[in-house]
Structures are given as structure tokens and as C-alpha cells.
C-alpha positions in Angstrom: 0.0 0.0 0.0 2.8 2.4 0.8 4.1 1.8 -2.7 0.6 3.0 -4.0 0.6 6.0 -2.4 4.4 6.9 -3.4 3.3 6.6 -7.1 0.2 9.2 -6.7 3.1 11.8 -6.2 5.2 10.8 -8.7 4.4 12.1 -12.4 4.1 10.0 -15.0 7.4 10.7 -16.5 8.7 9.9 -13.4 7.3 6.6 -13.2 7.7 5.7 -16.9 11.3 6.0 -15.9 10.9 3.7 -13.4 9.7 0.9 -15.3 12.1 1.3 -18.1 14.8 0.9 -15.3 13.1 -2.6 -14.1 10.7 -1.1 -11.5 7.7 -3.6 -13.0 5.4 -2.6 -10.5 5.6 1.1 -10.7 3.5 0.7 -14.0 0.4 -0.3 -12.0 0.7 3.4 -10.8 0.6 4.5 -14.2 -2.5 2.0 -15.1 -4.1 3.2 -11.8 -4.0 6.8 -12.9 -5.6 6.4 -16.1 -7.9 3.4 -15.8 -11.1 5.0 -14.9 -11.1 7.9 -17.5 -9.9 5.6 -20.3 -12.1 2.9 -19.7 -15.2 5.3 -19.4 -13.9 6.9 -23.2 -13.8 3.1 -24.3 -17.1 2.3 -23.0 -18.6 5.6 -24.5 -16.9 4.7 -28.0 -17.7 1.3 -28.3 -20.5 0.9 -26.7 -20.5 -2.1 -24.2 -18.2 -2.0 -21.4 -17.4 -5.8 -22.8 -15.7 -4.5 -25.7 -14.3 -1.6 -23.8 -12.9 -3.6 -20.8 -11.0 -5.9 -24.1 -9.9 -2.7 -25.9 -8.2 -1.1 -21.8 -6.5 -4.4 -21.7 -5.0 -4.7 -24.3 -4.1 -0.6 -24.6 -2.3 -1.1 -21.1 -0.4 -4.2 -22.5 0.4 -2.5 -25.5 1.4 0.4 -23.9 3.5 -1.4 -21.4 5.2 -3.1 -24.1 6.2 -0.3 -26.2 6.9 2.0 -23.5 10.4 2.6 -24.6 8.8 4.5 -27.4 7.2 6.8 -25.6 9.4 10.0 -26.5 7.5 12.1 -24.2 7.3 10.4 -20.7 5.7 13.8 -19.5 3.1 13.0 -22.0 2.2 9.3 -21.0 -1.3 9.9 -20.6 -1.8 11.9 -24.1 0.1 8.8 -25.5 -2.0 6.0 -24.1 -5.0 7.6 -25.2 -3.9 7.5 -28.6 -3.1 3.7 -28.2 -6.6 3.5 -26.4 -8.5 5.6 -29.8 -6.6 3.4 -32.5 -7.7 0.1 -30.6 -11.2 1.3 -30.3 -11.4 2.3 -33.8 -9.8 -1.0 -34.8 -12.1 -2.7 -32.5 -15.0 -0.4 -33.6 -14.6 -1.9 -37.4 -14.3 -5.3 -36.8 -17.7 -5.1 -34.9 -19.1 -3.3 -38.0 -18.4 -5.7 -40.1 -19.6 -8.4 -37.8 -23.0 -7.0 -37.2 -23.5 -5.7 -41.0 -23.8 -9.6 -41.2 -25.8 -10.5 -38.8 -28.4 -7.5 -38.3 -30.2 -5.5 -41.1 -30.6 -1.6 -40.3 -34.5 -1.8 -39.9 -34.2 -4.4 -37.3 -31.8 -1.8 -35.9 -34.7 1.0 -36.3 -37.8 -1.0 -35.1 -35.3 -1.1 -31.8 -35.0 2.8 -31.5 -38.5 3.4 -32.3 -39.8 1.7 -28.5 -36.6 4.3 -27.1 -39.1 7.3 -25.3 -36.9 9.7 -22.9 -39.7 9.7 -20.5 -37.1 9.0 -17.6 -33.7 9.2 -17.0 -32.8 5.6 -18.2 -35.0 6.0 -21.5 -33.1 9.3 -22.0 -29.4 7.4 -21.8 -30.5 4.9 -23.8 -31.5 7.7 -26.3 -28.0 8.9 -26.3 -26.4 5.9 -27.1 -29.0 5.1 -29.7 -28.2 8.6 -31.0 -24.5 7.9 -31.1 -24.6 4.8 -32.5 -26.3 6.4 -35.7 -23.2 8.9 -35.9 -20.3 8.0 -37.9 -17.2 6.5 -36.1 -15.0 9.8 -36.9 -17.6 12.2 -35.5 -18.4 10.1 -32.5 -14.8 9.8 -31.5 -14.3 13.7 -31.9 -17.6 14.5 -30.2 -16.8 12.3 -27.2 -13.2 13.4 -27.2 -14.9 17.0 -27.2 -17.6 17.0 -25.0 -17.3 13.4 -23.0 -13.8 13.5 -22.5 -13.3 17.8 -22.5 -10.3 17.5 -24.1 -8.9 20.8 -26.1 -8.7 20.7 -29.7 -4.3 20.7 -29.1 -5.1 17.5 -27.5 -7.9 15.6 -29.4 -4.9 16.7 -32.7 -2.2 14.5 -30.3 -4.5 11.9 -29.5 -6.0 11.5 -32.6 -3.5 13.1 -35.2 -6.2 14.1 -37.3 -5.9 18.3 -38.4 -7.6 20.6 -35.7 -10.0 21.9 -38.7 -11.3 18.3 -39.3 -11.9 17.5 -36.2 -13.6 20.8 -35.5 -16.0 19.9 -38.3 -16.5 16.4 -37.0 -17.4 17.9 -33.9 -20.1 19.9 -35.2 -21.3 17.7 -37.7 -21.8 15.6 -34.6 -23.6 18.1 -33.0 -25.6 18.7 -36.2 -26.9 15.2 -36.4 -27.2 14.1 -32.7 -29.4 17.0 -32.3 -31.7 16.1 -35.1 -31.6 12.6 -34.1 -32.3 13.2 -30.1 -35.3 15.6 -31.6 -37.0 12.5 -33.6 -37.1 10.2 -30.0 -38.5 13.5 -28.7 -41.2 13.5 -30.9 -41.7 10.0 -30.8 
């Protein structure tokens, strides 16, 4: 426990350094730190907290594996989330495809038709519904954006997409959310 508490004081850059020099265990300080808020982006981008708990995994292992090229240790968390966003979008396809096989889009539909915000729960369910319907790119911006708060500097590192694109994702996000949360209104 005292180890734990050592590593909440420590910045990232110094505790990437200690794991490069052998210190294993300091990476669980590292994992600790950004668990939570990468997991709830994952969950949010993909979906199911299945899929997201798969994609957090495998980011952390990835990212514990290539930590040696992380040329910015004082930006370890900018650089997992970048491993986290290209896992989810991998992940993100594969699924696509998957269900493109299995499910038509009016089965799809028929589903969000019985989706009335008349309580909190319906209202969630709304959202996701809503941001299913979005396109990958602009649901990854918007949720970098407006989930996530993150500035447009950093959704650029993260994603390394051009500030101008992802400032039109963004609103084209908006744009269609908007309509879409309106039609469940009216429904």
C-alpha cells in the first residue's frame, strides 16, 4: 500500500522512468491513474463495457510493451489515449463488419422506435442510440470534445487528425445528434 501511495506523487514521466529501469510494479501506478477515465472513453466509443474492458486491456499491454517508445514520458497519458482511440477504432470496425452480417438496419430501427426519454434511463438509452447512428470519426471527436473535454491541441495529439477536421467532425456531430435526439422527442 505504501508503494501505492508513493506513485500518486510521482508524475508519469517519473514513473515511466521507473519501469524502463526494471521497476515492474511502478507501471500499476501508471494504469491506476488512467484506468477509470480511459475505460469510461472506451465504454462511451464502443459501446459495451465488454468491448471496452477488451480494448483497456489490451491498450495497457500494448502500452507497457512499447513504453520505450514513448518519446515524451511527461506525456504518458496523451500517448495511451492514442493507443486507447486506435484500438477502439480497430475494434469499432471489426464489430461493424460483424454486425452488417448478422443485423439488417430496420431491425436496428424497429429497436430505436420503442426508445421514449420519458425517464432518466430512457433518456441514456436515447443517447447511445443517438450515437450509435453517428459516424465513427464524428463520434470519436464528439466524445473526445464533449465526454472527454479534451482541447482541440489534444484531441490533434491523441488522434492526429488536423484541428479543422476534427472541429467539423465535432459539429457535424452536434448537427446530427441534435436532429436525431429531436426525432425520440417526438416519438
Amino acid at each position: 500500500m505504501a508503494g501505492h501511495i508513493s506513485w500518486e506523487h510521482e508524475s508519469d514521466a517519473a514513473l515511466v522512468r521507473r519501469v524502463l529501469a526494471g521497476d515492474v510494479e511502478a507501471y500499476a501506478g501508471l494504469v491506476a491513474r488512467y484506468r477509470d477515465r480511459l475505460g469510461r472513453y472506451a465504454v462511451h466509443l464502443l459501446g459495451n463495457t465488454a468491448d471496452a474492458e477488451d480494448a483497456l486491456q489490451e491498450t495497457f499491454v500494448r502500452a507497457y510493451r512499447g513504453l520505450a517508445g514513448c518519446a515524451t514520458p511527461e506525456r504518458f497519458g496523451a500517448w495511451v489515449f492514442r493507443i486507447l482511440v486506435n484500438r477502439c477504432r480497430t475494434m469499432g470496425a471489426q464489430r461493424s463488419r460483424r454486425e452488417r452480417v448478422v443485423m439488417s438496419n430496420e431491425s436496428m430501427l424497429g429497436e430505436a422506435d420503442v426508445a421514449h426519454p420519458a425517464d432518466r434511463q430512457a433518456w441514456a438509452e436515447a443517447i447511445r442510440w443517438a450515437l450509435d447512428r453517428v459516424s465513427p470519426e464524428q463520434r470519436e471527436a464528439f466524445l473526445l470534445k464533449h465526454v472527454e473535454d479534451l482541447s482541440y491541441q489534444e484531441m490533434v495529439e491523441v488522434t492526429g487528425v488536423r484541428e479543422s477536421a476534427l472541429k467539423m467532425r465535432v459539429k457535424r456531430a452536434c448537427e446530427t445528434l441534435r436532429a436525431l435526439l429531436a426525432e425520440v422527442e417526438r416519438a
